[in-house]
C-alpha positions as CSV (number, residue, x, y, z in Angstrom):
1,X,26.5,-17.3,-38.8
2,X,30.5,-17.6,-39.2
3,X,31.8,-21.1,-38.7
4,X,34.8,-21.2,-35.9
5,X,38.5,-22.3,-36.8
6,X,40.5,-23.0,-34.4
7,X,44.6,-23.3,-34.9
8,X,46.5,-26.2,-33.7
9,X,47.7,-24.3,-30.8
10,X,44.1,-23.1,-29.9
11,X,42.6,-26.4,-30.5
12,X,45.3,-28.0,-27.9
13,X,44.3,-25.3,-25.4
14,X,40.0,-26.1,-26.3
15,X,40.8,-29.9,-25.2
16,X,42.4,-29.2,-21.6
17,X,38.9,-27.3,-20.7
18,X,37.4,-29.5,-18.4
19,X,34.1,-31.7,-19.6
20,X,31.7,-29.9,-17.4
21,X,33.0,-26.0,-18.7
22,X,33.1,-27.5,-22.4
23,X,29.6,-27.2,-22.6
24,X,29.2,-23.3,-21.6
25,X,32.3,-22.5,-23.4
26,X,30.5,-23.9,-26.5
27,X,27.7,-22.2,-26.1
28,X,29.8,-18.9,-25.7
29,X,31.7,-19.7,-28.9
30,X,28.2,-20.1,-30.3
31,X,27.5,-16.3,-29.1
32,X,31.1,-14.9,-30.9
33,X,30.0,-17.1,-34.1
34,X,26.3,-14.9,-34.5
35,X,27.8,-11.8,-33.5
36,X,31.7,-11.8,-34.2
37,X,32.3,-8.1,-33.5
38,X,30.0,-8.0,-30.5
39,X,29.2,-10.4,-27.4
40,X,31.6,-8.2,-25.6
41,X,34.7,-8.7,-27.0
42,X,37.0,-5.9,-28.5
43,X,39.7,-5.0,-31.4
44,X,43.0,-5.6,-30.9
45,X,45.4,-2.5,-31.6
46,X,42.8,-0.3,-33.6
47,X,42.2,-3.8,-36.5
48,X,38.5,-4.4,-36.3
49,X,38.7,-7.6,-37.3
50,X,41.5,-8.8,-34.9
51,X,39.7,-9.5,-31.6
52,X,39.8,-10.4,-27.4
53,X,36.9,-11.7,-25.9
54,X,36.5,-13.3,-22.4
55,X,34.3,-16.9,-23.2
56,X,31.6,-17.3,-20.7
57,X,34.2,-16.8,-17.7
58,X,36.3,-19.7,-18.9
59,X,38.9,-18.7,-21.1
60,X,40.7,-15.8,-23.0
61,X,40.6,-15.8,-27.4
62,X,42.3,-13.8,-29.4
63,X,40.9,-14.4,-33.1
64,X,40.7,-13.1,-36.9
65,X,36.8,-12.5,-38.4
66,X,37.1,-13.4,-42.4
67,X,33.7,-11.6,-43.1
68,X,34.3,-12.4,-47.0
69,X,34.4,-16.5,-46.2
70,X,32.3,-16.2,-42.8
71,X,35.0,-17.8,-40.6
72,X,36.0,-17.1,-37.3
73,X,39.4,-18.4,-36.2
74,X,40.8,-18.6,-33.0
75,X,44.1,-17.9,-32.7
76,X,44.7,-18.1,-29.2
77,X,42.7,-19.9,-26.8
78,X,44.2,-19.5,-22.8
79,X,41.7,-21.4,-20.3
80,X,40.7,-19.2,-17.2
81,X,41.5,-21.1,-14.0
């Protein structure tokens, strides 16, 4: 399992979810953590480990996969109204 990293600007974004869509947005993050290059997200401009996904319905990431250190970071984080 990959831990998740969040940048400062992400982790801003993470705190202005709401309390009751922090839990399912958790348990998304959860999914991307297991299976980085899956749970539906995609590669940004053709670089495999520069990815989109859609978080359980409640926000946009962009992030980078480190498979040599097993770290996730989020990049971008842009809550879904």
């Amino acid at each position: 399992m990959f831990r998740i990293a969040y940048t400062d600007e992400a982790l801003a974004e993470r705190r202005t979810i709401p309390a009751e869509r922090r839990k399912p947005f958790e348990e998304g993050m959860r999914e991307i953590g297991r299976f980085p290059y899956d749970s539906g997200s995609s590669a940004v401009k053709g670089n495999r480990d520069r990815r989109e996904a859609t978080v359980s319905g409640l926000a946009v990431i962009r992030y980078e996969v480190s498979p040599s250190v097993l770290i996730v970071t989020v990049l971008r984080l842009v809550p879904l109204p």
